[in-house]
N, C-alpha and C positions, 0 to 999 in steps of 0.2 A: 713294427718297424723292421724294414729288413736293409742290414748294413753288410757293404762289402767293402773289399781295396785293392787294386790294384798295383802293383810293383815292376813296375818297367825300369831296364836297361838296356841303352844303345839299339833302343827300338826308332824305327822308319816312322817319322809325324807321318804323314800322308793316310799309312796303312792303319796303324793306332787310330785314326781319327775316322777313319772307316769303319771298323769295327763297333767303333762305340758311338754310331751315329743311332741306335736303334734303347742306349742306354740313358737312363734320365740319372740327374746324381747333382750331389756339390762336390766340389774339393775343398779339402780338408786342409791340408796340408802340400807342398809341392816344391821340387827347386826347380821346375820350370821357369826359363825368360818369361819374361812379364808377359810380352807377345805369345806364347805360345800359351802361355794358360791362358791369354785371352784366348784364343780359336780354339780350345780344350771349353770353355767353361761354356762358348756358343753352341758348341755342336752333345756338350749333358744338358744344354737349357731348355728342348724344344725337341715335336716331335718333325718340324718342317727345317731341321738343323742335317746340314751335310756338308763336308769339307769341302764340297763345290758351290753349294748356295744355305752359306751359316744364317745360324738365327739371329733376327733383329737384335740391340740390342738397346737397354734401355736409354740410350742416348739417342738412336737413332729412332 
């Protein structure tokens, strides 16, 4: 098993979420808006996840 993390401050969602559209993962832990870890948790869920067209998710 390979573990990493993350530690962002006063970073741009948009570009964050571009970056890590290529990274698979869970969060752990986060003081993210609810909202925001959702579009955070769409775009580590899948490899057809991109902050233009997020991944399904299990509601939908």
């Amino acid at each position: 098993m390979i573990t990493s993390s993350i530690w962002l401050r006063n970073a741009v969602e948009d570009k964050v979420l571009d970056e890590l559209k290529d990274v698979r993962g869970r969060i752990l832990r986060t003081s993210l808006s609810k909202e925001a870890e959702e579009r955070l948790t769409r775009v580590l869920s899948g490899p057809t996840a991109t902050v233009d067209n997020p991944a399904p998710t299990m509601a939908q």
